[in-house]
Kinemage of the C-alpha trace (Angstrom):
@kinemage 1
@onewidth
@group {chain A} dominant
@subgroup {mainchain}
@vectorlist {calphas} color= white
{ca unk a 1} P 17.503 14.250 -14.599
{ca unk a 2} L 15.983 12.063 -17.594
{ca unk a 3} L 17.008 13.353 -21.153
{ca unk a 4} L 15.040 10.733 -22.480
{ca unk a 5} L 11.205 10.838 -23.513
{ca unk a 6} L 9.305 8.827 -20.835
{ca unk a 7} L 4.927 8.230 -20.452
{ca unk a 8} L 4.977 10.686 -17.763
{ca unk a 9} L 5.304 13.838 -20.281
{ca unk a 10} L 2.541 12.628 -22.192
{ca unk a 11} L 0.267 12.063 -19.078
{ca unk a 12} L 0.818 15.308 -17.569
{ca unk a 13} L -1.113 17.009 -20.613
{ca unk a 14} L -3.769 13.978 -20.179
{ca unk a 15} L -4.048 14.801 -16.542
{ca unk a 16} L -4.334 18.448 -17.897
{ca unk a 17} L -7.536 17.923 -19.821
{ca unk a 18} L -8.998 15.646 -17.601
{ca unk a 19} L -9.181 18.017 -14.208
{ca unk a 20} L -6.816 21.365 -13.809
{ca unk a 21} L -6.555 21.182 -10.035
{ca unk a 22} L -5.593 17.609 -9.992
{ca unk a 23} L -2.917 18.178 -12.013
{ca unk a 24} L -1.985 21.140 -10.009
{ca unk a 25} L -1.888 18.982 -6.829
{ca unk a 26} L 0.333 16.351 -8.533
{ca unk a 27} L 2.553 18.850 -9.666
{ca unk a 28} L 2.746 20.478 -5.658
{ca unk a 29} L 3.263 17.107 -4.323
{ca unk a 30} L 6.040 16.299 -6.609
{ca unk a 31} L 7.910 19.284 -5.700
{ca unk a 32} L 6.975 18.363 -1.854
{ca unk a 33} L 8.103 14.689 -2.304
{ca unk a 34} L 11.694 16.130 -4.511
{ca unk a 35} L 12.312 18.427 -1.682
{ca unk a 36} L 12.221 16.384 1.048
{ca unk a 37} L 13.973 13.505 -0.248
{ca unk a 38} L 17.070 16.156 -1.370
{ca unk a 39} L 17.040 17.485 2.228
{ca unk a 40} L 16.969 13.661 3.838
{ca unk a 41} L 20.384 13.242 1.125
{ca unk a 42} L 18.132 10.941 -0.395
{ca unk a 43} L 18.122 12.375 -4.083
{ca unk a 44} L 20.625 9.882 -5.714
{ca unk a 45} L 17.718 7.451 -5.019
{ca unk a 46} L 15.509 9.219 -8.238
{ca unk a 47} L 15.508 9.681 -11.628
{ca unk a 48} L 13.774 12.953 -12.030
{ca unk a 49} L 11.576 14.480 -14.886
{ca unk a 50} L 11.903 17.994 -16.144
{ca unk a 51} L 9.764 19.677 -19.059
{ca unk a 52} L 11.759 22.344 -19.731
{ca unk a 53} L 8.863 24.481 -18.525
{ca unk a 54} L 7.806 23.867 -15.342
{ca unk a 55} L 10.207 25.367 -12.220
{ca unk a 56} L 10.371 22.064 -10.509
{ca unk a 57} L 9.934 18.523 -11.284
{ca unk a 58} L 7.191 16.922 -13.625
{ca unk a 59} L 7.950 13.620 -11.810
{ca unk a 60} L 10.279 11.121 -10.825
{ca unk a 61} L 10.915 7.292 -11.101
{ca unk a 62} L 12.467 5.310 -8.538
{ca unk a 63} L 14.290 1.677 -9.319
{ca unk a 64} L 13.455 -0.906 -6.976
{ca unk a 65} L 16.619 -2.603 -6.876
{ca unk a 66} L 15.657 -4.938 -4.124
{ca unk a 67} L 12.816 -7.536 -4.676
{ca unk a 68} L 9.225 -5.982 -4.973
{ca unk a 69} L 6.758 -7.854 -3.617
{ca unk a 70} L 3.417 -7.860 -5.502
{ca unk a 71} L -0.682 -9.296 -4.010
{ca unk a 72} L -3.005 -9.837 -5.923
{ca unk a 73} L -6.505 -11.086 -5.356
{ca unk a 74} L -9.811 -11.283 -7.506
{ca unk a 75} L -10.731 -7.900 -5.069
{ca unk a 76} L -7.512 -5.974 -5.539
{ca unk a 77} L -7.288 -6.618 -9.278
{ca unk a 78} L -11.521 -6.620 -10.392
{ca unk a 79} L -11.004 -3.242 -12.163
{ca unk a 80} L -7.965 -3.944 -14.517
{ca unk a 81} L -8.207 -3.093 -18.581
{ca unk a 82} L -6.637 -4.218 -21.724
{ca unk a 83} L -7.085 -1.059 -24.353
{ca unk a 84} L -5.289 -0.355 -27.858
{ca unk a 85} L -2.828 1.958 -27.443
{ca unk a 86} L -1.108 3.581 -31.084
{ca unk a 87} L 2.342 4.643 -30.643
{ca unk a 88} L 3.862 6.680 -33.021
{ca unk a 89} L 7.589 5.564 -33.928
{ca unk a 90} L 8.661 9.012 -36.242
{ca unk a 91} L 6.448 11.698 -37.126
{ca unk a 92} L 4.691 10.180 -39.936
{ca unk a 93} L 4.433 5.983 -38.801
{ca unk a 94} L 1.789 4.661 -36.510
{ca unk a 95} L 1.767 1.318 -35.491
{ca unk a 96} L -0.772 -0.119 -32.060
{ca unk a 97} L 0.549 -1.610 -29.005
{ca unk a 98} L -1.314 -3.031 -26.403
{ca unk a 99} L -1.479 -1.575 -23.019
{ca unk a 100} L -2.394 -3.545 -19.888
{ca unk a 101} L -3.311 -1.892 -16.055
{ca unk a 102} L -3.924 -4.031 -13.087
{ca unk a 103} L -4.096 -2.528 -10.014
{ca unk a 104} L -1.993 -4.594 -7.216
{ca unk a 105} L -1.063 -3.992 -4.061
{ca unk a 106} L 2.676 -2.849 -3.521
{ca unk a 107} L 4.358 -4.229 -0.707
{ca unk a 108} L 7.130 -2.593 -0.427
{ca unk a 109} L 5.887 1.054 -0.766
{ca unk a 110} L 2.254 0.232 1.468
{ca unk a 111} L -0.003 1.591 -1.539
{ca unk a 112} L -2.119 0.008 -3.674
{ca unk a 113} L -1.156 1.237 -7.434
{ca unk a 114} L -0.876 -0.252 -11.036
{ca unk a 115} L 0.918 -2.663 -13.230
{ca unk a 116} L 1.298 -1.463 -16.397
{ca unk a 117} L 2.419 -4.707 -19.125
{ca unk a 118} L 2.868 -3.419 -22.775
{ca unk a 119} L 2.573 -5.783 -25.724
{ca unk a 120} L 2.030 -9.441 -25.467
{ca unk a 121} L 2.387 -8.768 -21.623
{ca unk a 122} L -0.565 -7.285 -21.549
{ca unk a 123} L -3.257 -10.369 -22.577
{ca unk a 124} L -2.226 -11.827 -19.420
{ca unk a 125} L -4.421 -9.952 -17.330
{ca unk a 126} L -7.270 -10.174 -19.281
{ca unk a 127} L -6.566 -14.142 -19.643
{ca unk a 128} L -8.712 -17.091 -18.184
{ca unk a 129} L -5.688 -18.667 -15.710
{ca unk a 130} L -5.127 -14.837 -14.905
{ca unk a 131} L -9.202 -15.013 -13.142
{ca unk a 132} L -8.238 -18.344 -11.961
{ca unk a 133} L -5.541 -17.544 -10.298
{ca unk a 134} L -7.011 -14.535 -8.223
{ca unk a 135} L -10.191 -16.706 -7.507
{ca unk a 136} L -8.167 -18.907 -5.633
{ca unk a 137} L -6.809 -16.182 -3.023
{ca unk a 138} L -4.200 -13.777 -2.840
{ca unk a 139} L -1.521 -14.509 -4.869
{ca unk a 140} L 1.985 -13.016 -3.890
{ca unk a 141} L 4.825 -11.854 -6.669
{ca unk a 142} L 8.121 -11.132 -6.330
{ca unk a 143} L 9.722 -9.302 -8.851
{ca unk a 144} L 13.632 -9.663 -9.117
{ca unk a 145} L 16.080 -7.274 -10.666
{ca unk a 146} L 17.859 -8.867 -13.763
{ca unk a 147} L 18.635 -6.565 -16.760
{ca unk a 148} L 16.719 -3.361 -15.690
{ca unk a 149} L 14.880 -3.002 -11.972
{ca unk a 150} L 11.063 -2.036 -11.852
{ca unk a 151} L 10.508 1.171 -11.907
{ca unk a 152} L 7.908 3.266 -9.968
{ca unk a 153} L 6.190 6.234 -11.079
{ca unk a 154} L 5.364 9.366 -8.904
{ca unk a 155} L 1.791 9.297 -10.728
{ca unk a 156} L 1.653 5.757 -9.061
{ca unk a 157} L 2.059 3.241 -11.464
{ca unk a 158} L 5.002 0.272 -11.591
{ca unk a 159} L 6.743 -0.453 -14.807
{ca unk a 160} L 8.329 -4.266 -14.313
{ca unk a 161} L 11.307 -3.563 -17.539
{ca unk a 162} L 13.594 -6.754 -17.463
{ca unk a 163} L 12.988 -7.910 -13.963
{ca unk a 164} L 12.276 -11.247 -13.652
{ca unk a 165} L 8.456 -12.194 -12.177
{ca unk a 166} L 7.985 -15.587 -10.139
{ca unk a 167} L 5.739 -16.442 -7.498
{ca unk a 168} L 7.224 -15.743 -4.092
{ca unk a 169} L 7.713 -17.992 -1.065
{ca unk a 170} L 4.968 -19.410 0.788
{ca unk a 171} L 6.089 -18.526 4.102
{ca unk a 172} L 6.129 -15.057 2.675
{ca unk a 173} L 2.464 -14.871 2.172
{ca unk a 174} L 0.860 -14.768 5.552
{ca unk a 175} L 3.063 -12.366 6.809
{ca unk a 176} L 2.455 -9.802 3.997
{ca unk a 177} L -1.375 -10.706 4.397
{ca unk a 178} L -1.059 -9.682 8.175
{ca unk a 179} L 0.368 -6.188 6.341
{ca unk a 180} L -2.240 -6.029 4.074
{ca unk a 181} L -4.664 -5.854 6.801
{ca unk a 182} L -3.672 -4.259 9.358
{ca unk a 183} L -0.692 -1.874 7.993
{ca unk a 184} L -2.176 -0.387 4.910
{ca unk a 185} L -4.563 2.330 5.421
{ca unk a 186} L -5.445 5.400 3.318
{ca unk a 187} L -7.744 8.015 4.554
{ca unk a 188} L -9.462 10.876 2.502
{ca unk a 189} L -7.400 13.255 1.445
{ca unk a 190} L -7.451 16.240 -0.941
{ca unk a 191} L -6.317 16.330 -4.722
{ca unk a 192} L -3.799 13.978 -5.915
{ca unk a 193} L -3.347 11.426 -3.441
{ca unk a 194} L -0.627 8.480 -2.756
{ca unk a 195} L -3.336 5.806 -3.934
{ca unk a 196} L -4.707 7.773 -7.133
{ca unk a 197} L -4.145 6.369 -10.207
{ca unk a 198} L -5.846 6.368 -13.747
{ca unk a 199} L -6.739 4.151 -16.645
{ca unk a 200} L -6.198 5.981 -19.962
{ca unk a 201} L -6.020 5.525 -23.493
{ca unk a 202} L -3.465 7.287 -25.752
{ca unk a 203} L -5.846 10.654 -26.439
{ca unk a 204} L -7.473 10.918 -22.686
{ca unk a 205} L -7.767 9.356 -18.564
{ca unk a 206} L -11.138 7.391 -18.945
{ca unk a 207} L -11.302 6.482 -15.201
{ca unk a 208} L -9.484 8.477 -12.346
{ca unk a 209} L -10.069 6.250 -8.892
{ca unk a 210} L -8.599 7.742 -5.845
{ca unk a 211} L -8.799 4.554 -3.218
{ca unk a 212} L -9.289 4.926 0.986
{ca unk a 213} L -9.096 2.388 3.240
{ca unk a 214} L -10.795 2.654 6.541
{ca unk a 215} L -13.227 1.293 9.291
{ca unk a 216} L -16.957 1.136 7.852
{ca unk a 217} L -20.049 0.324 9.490
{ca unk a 218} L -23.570 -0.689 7.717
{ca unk a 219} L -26.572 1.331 8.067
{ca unk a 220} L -28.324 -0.158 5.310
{ca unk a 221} L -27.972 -2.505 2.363
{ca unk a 222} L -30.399 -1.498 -0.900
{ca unk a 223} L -31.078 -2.571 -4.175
{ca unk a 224} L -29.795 -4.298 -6.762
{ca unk a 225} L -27.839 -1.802 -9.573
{ca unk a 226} L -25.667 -2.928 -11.901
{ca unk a 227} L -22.656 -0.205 -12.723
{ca unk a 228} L -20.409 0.363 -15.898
{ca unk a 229} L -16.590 0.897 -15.592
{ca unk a 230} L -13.922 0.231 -18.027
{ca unk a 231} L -15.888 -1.624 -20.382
{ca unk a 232} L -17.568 -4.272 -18.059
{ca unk a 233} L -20.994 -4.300 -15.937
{ca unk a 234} L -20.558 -5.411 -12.259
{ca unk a 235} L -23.708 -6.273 -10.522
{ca unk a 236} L -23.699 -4.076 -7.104
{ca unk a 237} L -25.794 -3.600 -4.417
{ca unk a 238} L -26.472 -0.296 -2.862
{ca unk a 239} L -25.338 0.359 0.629
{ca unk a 240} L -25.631 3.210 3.563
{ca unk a 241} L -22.237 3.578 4.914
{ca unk a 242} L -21.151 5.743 8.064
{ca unk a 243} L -16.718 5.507 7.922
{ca unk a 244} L -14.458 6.536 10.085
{ca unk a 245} L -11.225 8.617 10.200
{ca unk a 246} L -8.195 9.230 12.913
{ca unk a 247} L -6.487 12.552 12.978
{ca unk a 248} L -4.262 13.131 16.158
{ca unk a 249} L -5.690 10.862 18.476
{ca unk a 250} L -9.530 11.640 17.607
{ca unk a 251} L -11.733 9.838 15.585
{ca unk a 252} L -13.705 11.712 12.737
{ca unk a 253} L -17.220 10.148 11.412
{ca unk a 254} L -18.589 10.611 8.306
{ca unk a 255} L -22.433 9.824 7.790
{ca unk a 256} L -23.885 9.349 4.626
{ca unk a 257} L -21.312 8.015 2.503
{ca unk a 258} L -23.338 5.711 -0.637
{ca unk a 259} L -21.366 3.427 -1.943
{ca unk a 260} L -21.718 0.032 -4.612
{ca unk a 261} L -20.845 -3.049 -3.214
{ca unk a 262} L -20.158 -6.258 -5.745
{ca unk a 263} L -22.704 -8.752 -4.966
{ca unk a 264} L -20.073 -11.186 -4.619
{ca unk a 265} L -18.840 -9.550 -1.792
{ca unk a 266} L -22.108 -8.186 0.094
{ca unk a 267} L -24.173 -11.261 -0.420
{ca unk a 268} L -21.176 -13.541 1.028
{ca unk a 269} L -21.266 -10.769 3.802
{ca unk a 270} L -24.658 -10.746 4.392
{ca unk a 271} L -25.104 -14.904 4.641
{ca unk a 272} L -22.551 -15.238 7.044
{ca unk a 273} L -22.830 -12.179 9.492
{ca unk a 274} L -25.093 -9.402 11.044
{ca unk a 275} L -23.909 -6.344 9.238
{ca unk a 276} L -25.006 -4.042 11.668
{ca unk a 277} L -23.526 -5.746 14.142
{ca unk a 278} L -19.956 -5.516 12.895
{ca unk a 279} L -17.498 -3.278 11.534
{ca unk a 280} L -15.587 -3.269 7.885
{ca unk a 281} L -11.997 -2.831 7.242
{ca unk a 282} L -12.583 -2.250 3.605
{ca unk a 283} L -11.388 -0.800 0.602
{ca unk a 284} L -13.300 2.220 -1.259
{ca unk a 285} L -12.733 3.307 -4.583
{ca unk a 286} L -13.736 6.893 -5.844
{ca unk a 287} L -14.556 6.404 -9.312
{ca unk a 288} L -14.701 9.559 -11.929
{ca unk a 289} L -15.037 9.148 -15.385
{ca unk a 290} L -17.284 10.784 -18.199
{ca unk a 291} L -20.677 8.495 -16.689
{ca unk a 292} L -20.031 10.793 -13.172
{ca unk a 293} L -18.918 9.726 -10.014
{ca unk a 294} L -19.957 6.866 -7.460
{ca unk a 295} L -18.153 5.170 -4.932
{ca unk a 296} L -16.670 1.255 -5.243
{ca unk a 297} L -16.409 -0.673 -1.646
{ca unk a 298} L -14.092 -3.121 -3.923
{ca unk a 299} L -12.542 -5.226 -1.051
{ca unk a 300} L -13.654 -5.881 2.515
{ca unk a 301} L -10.743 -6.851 3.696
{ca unk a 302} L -11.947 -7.670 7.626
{ca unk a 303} L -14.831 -8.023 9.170
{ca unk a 304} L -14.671 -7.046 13.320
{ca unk a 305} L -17.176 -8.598 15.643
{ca unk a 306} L -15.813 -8.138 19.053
{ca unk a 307} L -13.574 -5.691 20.902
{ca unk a 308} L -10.362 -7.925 19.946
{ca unk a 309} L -11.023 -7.570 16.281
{ca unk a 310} L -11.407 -3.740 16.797
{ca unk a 311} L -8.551 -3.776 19.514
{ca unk a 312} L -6.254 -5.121 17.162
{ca unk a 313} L -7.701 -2.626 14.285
{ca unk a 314} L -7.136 0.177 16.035
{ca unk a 315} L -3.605 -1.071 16.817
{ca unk a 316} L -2.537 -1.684 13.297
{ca unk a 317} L -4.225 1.565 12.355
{ca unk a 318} L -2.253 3.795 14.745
{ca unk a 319} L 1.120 2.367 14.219
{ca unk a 320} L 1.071 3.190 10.495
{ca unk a 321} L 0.524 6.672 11.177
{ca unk a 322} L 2.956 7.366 13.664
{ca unk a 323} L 5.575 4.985 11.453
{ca unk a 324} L 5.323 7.088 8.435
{ca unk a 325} L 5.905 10.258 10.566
{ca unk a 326} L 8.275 8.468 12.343
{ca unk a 327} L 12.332 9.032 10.922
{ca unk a 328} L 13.143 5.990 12.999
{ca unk a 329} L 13.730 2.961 10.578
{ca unk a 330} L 11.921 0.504 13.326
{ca unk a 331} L 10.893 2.108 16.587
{ca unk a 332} L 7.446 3.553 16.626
{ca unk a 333} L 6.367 4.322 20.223
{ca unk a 334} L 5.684 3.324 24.108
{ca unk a 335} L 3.577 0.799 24.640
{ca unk a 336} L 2.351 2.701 27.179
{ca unk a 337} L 1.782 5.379 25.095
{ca unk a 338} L -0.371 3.304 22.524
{ca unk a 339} L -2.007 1.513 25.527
{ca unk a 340} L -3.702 5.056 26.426
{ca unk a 341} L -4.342 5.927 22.553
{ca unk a 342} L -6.128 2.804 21.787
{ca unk a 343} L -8.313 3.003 24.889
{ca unk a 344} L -8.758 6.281 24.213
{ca unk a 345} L -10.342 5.398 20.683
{ca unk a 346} L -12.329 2.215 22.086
{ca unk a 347} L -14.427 4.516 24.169
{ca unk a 348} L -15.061 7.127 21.149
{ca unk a 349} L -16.224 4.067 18.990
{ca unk a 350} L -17.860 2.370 21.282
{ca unk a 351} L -20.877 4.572 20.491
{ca unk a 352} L -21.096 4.218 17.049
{ca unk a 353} L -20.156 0.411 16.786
{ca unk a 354} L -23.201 -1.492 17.874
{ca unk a 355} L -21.049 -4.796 18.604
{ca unk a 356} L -22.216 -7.955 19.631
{ca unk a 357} L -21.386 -9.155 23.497
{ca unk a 358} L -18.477 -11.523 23.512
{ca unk a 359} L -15.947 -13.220 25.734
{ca unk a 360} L -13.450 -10.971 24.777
{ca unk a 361} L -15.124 -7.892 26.326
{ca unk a 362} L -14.651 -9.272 29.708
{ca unk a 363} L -10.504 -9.686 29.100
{ca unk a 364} L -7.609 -6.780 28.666
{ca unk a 365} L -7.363 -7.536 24.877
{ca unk a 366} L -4.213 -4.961 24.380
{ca unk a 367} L -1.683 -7.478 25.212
{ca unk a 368} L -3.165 -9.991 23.289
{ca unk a 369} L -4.344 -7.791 19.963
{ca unk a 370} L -0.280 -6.746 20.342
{ca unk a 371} L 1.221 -9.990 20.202
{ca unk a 372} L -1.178 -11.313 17.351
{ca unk a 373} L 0.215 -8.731 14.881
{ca unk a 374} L 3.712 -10.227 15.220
{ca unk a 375} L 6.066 -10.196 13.120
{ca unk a 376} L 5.022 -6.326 12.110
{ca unk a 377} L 4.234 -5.492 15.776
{ca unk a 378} L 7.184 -6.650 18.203
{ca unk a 379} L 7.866 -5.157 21.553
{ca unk a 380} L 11.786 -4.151 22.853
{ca unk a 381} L 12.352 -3.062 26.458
{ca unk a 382} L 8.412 -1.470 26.594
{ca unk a 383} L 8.755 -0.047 23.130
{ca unk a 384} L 6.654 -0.718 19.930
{ca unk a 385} L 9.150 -1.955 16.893
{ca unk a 386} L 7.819 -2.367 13.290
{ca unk a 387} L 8.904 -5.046 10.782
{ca unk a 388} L 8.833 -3.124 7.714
{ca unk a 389} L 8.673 -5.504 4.722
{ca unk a 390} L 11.751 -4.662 2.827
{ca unk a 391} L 13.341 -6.383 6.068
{ca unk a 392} L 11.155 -9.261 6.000
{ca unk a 393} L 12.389 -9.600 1.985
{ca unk a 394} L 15.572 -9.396 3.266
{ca unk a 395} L 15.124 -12.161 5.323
{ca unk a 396} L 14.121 -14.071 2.945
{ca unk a 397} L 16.938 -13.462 0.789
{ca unk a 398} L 19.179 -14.444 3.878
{ca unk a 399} L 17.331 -17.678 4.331
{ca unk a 400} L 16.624 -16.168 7.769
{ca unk a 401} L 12.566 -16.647 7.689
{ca unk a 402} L 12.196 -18.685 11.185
{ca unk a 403} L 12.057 -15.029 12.300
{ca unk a 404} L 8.862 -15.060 11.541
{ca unk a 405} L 7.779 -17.718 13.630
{ca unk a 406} L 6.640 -15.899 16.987
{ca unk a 407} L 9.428 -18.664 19.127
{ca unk a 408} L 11.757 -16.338 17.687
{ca unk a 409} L 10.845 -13.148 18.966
{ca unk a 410} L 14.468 -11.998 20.214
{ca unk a 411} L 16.091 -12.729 17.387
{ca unk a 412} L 14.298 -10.514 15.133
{ca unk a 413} L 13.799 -7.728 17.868
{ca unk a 414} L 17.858 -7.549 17.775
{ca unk a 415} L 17.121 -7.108 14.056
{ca unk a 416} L 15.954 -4.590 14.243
{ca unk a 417} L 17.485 -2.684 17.527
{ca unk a 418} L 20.737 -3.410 14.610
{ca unk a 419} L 19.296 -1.095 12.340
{ca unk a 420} L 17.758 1.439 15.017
{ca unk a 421} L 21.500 1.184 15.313
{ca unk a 422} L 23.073 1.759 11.650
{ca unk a 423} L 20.536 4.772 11.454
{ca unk a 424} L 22.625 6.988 14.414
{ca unk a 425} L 26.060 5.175 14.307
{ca unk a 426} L 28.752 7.112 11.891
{ca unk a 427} L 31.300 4.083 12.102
{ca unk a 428} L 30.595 1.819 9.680
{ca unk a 429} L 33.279 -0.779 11.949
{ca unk a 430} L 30.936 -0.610 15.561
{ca unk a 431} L 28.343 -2.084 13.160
{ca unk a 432} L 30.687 -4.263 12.087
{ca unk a 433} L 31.680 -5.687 15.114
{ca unk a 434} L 28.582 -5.536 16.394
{ca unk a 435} L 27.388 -8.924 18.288
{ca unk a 436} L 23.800 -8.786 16.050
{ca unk a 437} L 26.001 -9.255 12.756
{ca unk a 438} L 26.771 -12.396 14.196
{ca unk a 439} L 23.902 -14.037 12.900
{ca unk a 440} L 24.937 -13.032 9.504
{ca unk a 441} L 28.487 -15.274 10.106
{ca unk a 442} L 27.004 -17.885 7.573
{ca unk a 443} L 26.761 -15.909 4.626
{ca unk a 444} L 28.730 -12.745 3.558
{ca unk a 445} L 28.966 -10.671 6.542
{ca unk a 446} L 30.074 -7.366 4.444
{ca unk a 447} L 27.556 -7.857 2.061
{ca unk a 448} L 25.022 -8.363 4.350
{ca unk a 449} L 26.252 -4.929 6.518
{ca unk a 450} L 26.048 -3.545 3.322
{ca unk a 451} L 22.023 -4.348 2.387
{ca unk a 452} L 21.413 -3.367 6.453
{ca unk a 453} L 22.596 -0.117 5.258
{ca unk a 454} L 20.620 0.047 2.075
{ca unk a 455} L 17.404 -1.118 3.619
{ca unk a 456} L 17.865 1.933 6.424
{ca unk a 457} L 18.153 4.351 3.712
{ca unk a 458} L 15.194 3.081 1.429
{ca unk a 459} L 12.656 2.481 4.302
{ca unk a 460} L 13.480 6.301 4.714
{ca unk a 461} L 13.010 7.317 0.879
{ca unk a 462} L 9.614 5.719 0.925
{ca unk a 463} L 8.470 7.762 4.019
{ca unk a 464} L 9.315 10.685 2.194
{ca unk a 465} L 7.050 9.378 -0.741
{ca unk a 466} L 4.302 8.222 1.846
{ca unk a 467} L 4.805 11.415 4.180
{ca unk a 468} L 4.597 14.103 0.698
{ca unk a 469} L 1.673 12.287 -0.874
{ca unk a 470} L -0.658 12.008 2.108
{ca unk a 471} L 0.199 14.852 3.908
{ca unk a 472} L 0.792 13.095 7.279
C-alpha cells in the first residue's frame, strides 16, 4: 500500500466534481479489478492506493518492468494538451510546472490511454518534429526500465519515471500494426470504462473522452462544422453513422449514432472509396466537457470492401473477446468453433452491409482471413493460439524475431504450446528439460525459463485489468 502522496488522491476529488456516478464506477471497478487480481495470487504485482476513508482501494499502479511498447500516429495522438499546472511544494510556496497528455496506444495492456510528461518533457508534444513525426505514420516506442519502470495508473494514464524512451525495432512495427487493427476493440460500456481517460488542469477535468472501437457503416456524410476541444478548432464534417456491437455470439446495431469526422480523414475517405459501400473499423471518441457532448470518429483505422476484409474483421474481433475471458495464456478456441461463429455473424451482417460484389465472395475466405492475421492468429492441432505482445517483446529481446515471418510457423506455435505448458505444470525442472527450451540454448536458458514464467503471470494480471474494467 503507498504511504506516499501520489496524483491519484488529488484526481479522485477532481473526478468528484466533475460527475458523482463516474467516480462511483471507478471506485467499483477498482475494488473489482483489486479483488480479482488477489484471488488470481496476483496482488504482489500492484502498488495500491488507500485514502484512509474509503473501505477499499482508491487505485493502484502497476510497474511495467518489461519493455512497453508505445504507437503513435497523427490519429491516435490529434487530441493531446500542454496546460500550466501550479504545484504547491509546502503550504505557503507555489511554483508552475508544466503538464503534458498525449493519448497513445498501449501495447502491452490493448487500450488506448495517456502519456503524461511533466516539465520540460512536456513541450515535446506540442513541438513541430513531434507533428512531423506522427504525419509520417505510426511511430512505435519502446520504453525500457532503467532507474524506475513506467508506471500505469488504474484511472488509465502511463507515467514513463526514469525509463529510458527509444524508437523500437522495425520489424516490430508491422506486427503491432496487425494488433492495432484487428486485436484492439472497445465496445460501449457503462460508467468508467478501460479506455476513459481525462485532460485536467490542477482545479478541475476539462475534457472526459470515453473511446469505442467498432465496425461503422455510413448513412450519410453532412456539413462542414468546425468543433472546439482543448484549446484548438478541428474542421469536421458531420456524419450519419449506424455501429455495430457483439455480445455472445449476436450482433447488436445501433442506428443513429452522429458523430464529427476530421476532414482530413473523411475527405481522404470519400476521394478514394464509396462510403456506403464499405464498412469502418474506426475509433470513436465520446467527448464531455463544459461546451456539452458530441462524438469524435478520430481514427478510421480500416476500411472493408469485400467479405475477406469483413471475414478477417470478424475474426480479429471474436478472438479478443474470448482471449480476455480466456485464463489460458495462449489458447483461445476450436477452429471449428470460430468457423461456425464467424459464419454465423457474416449472415447477420450481411443485411446491413451493402458490400460491393467481389472475387472473394465466390471463395471460403476463413482459411485465408486466418492465416493473414499471423503472427497473433496461429493454429496448433485444430486450435486457435494467440501471440500476445509481451511475447512478441520477448522475442525481440531474445533476438528470436524470424518468428514472425509466417516460414516459421512451428517454431513459434511450440512457443507458445511452452507456455500453455508453464501455466498447468508445478515443476519448475519438466519445463526445464523441456525440448521447446531448446531454442533458448544460445542465450541464458534459466533466465530465459525465468521471463517464460513472468510473461505467464503478467499476460494474466492484465486480463484481470481488461476483464474488471470492461465487464467481459
Amino acid at each position: 500500500m503507498s504511504k506516499k502522496p501520489l496524483e491519484e488522491y488529488h484526481l479522485i476529488k477532481l473526478l468528484k466534481d466533475f460527475d458523482t456516478g463516474l467516480a462511483l464506477s471507478y471506485l467499483e471497478k477498482v475494488k473489482s479489478a483489486t479483488q480479482l487480481i488477489e484471488d488470481e495470487g496476483l496482488s504482489y504485482a500492484l502498488n495500491t492506493i488507500e485514502d484512509g476513508v474509503l473501505v477499499g482501494p482508491m487505485g493502484f499502479r502497476i510497474s511495467l518492468r518489461e519493455p512497453a511498447f508505445i504507437m503513435l500516429s497523427h490519429p491516435i495522438c490529434r487530441l493531446r494538451a500542454k496546460v500550466p499546472y501550479p504545484k504547491q511544494i509546502e503550504w505557503e510556496r507555489f511554483f508552475v510546472a508544466h503538464l503534458g497528455m498525449v493519448p497513445i496506444y498501449l501495447v502491452n495492456l490493448n487500450v488506448i490511454t495517456v502519456l503524461k510528461l511533466w516539465g520540460e518533457d512536456s513541450s515535446s508534444i506540442v513541438s513541430k518534429p513531434f507533428q512531423d513525426e506522427l504525419d509520417k505514420g505510426n511511430l512505435l516506442l519502446e520504453m525500457s526500465q532503467s532507474s524506475r519502470p513506467v508506471q500505469y495508473s488504474s484511472m488509465n494514464f502511463l507515467l514513463q519515471y526514469g525509463a529510458t524512451k527509444y524508437k523500437a525495432a522495425d520489424e516490430l512495427i508491422e506486427p503491432f500494426q496487425k494488433y492495432y487493427r484487428y486485436g484492439f476493440w472497445a465496445f460501449p460500456g457503462r460508467g468508467y470504462t478501460f479506455s476513459s481517460h481525462f485532460f485536467h488542469r490542477q482545479s478541475k477535468i476539462t475534457c472526459f473522452m470515453k473511446l469505442t472501437k467498432s465496425l461503422y457503416t455510413v448513412k450519410s456524410v453532412g456539413n462542414y462544422r468546425r468543433i472546439h476541444i482543448e484549446g484548438r478548432w478541428i474542421d469536421c464534417k458531420e456524419l450519419d453513422l449506424v455501429g455495430f456491437t457483439f455480445q455472445d455470439g449476436e450482433v447488436h446495431v445501433v442506428s443513429g449514432i452522429k458523430a464529427f469526422a476530421p476532414v482530413d480523414t473523411i475527405e481522404d475517405l470519400e476521394q478514394e472509396k464509396d462510403v456506403k459501400k464499405c464498412f469502418l473499423n474506426a475509433m470513436m471518441i465520446e467527448l464531455r466537457s463544459e461546451l456539452g457532448r458530441l462524438n469524435l470518429l478520430s481514427d478510421i483505422i480500416d476500411i472493408g470492401e469485400s467479405s475477406f476484409d469483413l471475414t478477417a474483421t470478424l475474426l480479429g474481433l471474436q478472438i479478443n473477446q474470448l482471449y480476455f475471458k480466456s485464463d489460458r495464456p495462449c489458447s483461445v478456441c476450436s477452429v471449428d468453433g470460430l468457423r461456425k461463429s464467424t459464419i454465423s455473424l457474416l449472415k447477420e451482417l450481411i443485411g446491413y452491409i451493402d458490400l460491393p460484389v467481389t472475387l472473394s465472395d465466390s471463395v471460403d475466405n476463413f482459411e485465408f482471413a486466418l492465416h493473414s492475421l499471423y503472427p497473433f492468429l496461429a493454429v496448433s492441432d485444430e486450435h486457435v493460439m494467440f501471440t500476445h505482445p509481451m511475447i512478441i517483446g520477448f522475442l525481440a529481446r531474445q533476438d528470436k524475431l524470424k518468428l514472425l515471418d509466417s516460414s516459421n510457423r512451428k517454431m513459434l506455435v511450440d512457443l507458445l504450446n511452452l507456455l500453455e505448458k508453464i501455466r498447468d505444470s508445478e515443476r519448475h525442472m519438466d519445463i526445464y528439460l523441456d525440448s521447446r527450451m531448446d531454442m533458448f540454448r544460445g542465450a541464458n536458458k534459466k533466465d530465459s525459463m525465468s521471463e517464460l514464467y513472468s510473461i505467464v503471470r503478467r499476460i494474466q494480471l492484465y486480463k484481470c485489468l481488461y476483464r474488471s474494467f470492461s465487464r467481459l
